[in-house]
C-alpha positions as CSV (number, residue, x, y, z in Angstrom):
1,X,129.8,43.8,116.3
2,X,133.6,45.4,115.7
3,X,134.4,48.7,117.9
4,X,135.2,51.6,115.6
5,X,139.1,51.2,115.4
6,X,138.8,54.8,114.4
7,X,138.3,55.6,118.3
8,X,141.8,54.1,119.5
9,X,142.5,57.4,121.7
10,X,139.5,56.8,123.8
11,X,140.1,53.4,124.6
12,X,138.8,53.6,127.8
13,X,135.5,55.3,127.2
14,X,134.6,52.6,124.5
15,X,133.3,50.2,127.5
16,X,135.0,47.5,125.4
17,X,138.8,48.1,126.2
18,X,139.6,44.2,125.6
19,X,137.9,44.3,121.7
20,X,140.9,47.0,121.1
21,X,143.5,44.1,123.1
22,X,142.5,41.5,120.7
23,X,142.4,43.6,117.6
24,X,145.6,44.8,118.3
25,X,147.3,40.9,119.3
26,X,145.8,40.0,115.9
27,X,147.1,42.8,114.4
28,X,150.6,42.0,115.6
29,X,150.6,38.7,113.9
30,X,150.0,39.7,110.5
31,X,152.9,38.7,108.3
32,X,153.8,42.3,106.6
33,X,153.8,43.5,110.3
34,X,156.0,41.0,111.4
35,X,157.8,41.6,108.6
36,X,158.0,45.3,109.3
37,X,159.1,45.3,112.9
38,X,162.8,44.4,112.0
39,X,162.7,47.5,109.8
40,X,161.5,49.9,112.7
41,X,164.3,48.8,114.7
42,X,166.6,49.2,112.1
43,X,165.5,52.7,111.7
44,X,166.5,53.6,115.8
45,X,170.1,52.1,115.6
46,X,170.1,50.6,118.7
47,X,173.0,49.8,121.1
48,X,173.8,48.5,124.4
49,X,172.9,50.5,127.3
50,X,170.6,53.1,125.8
51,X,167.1,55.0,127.1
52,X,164.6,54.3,124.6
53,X,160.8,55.4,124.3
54,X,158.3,54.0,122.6
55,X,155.0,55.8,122.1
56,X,152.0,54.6,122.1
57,X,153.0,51.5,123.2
58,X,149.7,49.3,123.8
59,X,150.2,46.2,125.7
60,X,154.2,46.3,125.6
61,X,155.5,43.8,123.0
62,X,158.2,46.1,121.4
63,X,159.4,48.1,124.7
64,X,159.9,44.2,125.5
65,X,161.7,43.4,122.4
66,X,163.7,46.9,122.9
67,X,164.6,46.4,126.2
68,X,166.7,43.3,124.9
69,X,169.0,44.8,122.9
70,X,169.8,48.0,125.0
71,X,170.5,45.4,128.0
72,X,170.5,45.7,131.8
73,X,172.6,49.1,131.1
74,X,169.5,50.6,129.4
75,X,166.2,50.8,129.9
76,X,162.9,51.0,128.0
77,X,159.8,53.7,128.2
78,X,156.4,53.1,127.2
79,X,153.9,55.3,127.1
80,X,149.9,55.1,125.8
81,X,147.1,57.5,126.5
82,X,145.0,54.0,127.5
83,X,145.1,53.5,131.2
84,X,143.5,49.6,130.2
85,X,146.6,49.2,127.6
86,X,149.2,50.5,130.1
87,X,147.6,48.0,132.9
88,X,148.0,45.0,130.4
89,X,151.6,46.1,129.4
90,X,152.1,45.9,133.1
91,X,150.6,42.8,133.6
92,X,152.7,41.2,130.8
93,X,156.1,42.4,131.9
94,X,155.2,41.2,135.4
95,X,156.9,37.2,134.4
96,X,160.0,39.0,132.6
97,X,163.0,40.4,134.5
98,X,163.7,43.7,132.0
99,X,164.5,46.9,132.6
100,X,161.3,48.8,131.2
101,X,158.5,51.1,132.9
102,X,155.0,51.9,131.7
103,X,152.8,55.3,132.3
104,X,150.0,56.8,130.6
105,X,150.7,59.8,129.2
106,X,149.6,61.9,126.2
107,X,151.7,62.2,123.5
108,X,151.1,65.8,122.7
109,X,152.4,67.1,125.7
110,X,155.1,64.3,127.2
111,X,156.1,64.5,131.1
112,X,160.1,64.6,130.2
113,X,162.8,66.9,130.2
114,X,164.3,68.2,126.6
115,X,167.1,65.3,125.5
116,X,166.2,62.9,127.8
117,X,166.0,60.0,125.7
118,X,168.5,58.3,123.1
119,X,165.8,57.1,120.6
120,X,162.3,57.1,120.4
121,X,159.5,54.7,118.4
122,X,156.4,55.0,117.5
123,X,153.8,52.6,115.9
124,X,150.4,53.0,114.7
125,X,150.2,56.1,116.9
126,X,150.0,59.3,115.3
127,X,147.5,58.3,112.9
128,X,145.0,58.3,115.8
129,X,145.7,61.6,118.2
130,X,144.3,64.7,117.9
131,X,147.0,66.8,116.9
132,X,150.1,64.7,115.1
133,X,151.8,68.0,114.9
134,X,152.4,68.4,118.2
135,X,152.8,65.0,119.2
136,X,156.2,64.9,116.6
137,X,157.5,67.9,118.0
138,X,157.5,66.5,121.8
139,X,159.0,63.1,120.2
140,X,161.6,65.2,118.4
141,X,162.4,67.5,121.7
142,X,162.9,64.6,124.2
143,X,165.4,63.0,121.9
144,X,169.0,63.7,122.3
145,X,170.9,65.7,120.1
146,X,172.1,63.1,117.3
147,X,169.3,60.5,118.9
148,X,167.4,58.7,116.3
149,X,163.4,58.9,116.0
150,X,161.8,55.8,113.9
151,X,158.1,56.2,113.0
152,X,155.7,53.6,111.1
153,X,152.4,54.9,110.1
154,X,149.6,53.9,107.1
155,X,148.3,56.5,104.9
156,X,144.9,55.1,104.6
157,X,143.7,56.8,101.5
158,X,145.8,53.5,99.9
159,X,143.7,51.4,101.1
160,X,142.8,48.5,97.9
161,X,139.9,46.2,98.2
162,X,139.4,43.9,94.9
163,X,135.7,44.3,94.4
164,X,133.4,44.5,91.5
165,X,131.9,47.4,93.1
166,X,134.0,49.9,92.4
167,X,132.1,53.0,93.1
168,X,131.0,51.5,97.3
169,X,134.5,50.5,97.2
170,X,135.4,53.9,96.9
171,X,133.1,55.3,99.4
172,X,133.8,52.7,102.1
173,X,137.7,53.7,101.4
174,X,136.8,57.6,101.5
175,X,134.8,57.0,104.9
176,X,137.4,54.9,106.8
177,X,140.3,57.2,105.8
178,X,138.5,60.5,106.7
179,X,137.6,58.5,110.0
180,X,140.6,58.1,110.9
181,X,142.2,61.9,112.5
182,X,145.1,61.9,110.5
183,X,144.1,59.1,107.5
184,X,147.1,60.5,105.3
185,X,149.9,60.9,108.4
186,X,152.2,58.2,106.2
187,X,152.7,60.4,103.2
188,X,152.8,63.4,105.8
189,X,156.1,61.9,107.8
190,X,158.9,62.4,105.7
191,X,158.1,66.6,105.3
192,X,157.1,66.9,108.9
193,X,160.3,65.5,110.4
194,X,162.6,67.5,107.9
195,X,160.5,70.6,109.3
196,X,161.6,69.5,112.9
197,X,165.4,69.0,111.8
198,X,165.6,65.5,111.3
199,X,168.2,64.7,109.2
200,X,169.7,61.4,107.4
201,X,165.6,60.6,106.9
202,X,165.1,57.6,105.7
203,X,161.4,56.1,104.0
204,X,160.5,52.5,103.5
205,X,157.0,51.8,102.3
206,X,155.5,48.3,102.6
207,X,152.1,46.8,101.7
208,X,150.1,45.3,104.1
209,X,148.0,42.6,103.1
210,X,145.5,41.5,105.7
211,X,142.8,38.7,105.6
212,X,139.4,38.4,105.8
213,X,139.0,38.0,109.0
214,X,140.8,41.2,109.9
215,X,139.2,42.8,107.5
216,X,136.2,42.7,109.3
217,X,137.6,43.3,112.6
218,X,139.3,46.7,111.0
219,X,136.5,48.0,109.1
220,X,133.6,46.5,111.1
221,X,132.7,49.1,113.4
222,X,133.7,51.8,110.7
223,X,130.9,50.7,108.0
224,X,128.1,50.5,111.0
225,X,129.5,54.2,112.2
226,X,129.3,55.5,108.4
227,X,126.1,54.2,108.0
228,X,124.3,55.7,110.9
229,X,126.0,58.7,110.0
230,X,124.8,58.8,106.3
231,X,128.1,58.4,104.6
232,X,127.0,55.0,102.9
233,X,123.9,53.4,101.5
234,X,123.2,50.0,104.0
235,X,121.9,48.1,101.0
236,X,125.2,48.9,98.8
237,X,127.2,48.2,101.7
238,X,125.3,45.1,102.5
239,X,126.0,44.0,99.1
240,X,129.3,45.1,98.9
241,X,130.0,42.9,101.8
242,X,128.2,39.6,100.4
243,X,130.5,40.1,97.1
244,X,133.5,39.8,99.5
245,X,132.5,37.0,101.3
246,X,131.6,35.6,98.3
247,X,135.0,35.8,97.1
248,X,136.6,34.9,100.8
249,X,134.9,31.8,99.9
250,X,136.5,31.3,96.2
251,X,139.6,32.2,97.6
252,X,140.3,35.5,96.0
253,X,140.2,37.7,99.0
254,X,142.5,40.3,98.4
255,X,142.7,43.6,100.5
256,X,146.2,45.6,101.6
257,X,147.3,49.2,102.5
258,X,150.4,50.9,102.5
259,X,153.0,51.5,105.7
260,X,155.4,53.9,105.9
261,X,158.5,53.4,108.0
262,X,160.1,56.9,108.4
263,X,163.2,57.1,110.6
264,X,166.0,59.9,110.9
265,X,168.5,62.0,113.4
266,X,168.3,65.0,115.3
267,X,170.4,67.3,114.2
268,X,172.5,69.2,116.6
């Protein structure tokens, strides 16, 4: 059986910390996320010799990718409330000669001086911690003054499943978005950085088609959650499921949610 994906702030309590590893490896091989990752960095204008953070970094693939363009003159932060993530980060940087460090730390309440950084990143973060709110205003107060922040979050409440079913459909969407803390944090970005000063704000949205496989691996743990709960019928979601299969097996598949990319400048 899937973990809940909805639990990515308690990693470590799951008892499964490598299911979240996987899901996430997989997770960062889907095409529109790929895709996407060009357009993140885009959004942090990055230049040689620059201290860059990246929250909520899980096992360390972009604070690797970062730490490539700002050079040996830079160097590259990441930080994830999962002490298992942070230990894998570690463990992956340990065959590459870069200028990066890894702590845990909560994002809420970051263990940095006002200014201290030249840009900060985050991906797939702030959907998951308690309070987003307060997580955005540490980001935005540990940037420089004219430092760039780039952000990419889903709003889950987009989520689109082709089904015959529309009413389950509608319920499984309705449970896994108000599962997750902050299921509409994409549509939320663009406000709440203008409300912390950000100027020059910038918002690309993307679709993210996944397949079947992921499918299950993201909404697995969800449904069996919901259902204990009472939040869904077991027999409507078991045949919800079988009509998807069904149509995994024709070929016709289709599921996809929408990212926002969200980047901008702190004003003086």
């Amino acid at each position: 059986m899937s973990e809940d994906i909805t639990l990515f702030t308690d990693v470590d309590r799951t008892g499964d910390a490598d299911f979240f590893v996987r899901f996430l490896d997989r997770g960062n091989s889907l095409p529109d996320i790929v895709r996407a990752k060009p357009i993140i960095l885009d959004g942090l204008r990055l230049r040689d010799g620059q201290h860059v953070a990246d929250f909520g970094c899980g096992m360390g693939a972009d604070v690797f990718e970062i730490a490539q363009i700002v050079g040996p003159a830079g160097s590259v932060v990441g930080i994830d409330v999962s002490e298992a993530m942070i230990l894998e980060a570690r463990r992956r940087a340990e065959a590459l000669s870069l200028p990066v460090a890894f702590h845990v730390g909560d994002a809420q309440a970051l263990q940095f001086d006002d200014a201290t950084f030249d840009a900060c990143r985050s991906e797939r973060m702030l959907m998951h911690v308690p309070d987003a709110d307060a997580a955005l205003t540490e980001m935005v107060r540990v940037t420089k003054p004219g430092g760039r922040i780039s952000i990419f979050d889903f709003d889950w409440d987009t989520f689109v499943v082709d089904s015959s079913d529309k009413p389950t459909t509608r319920a499984v969407v309705d449970a896994f978005s108000d599962g997750i803390r902050n299921g509409w944090i994409g549509r939320q970005l663009p406000r709440l950085l203008r409300e912390r000063g950000m100027t020059d704000v910038d918002v690309v949205g993307r679709s993210i088609f996944v397949d079947f496989e992921f499918f299950g691996l993201l909404v697995g743990g969800r449904l069996t959650t919901a259902q204990e709960a009472g939040l869904l019928d077991p027999d409507q979601v078991r045949a919800w499921w079988q009509g998807l299969a069904d149509a995994q097996h024709a070929g016709t598949f289709l599921a996809s949610f929408t990212a926002f990319i969200v980047s901008g400048t702190k004003g003086a």
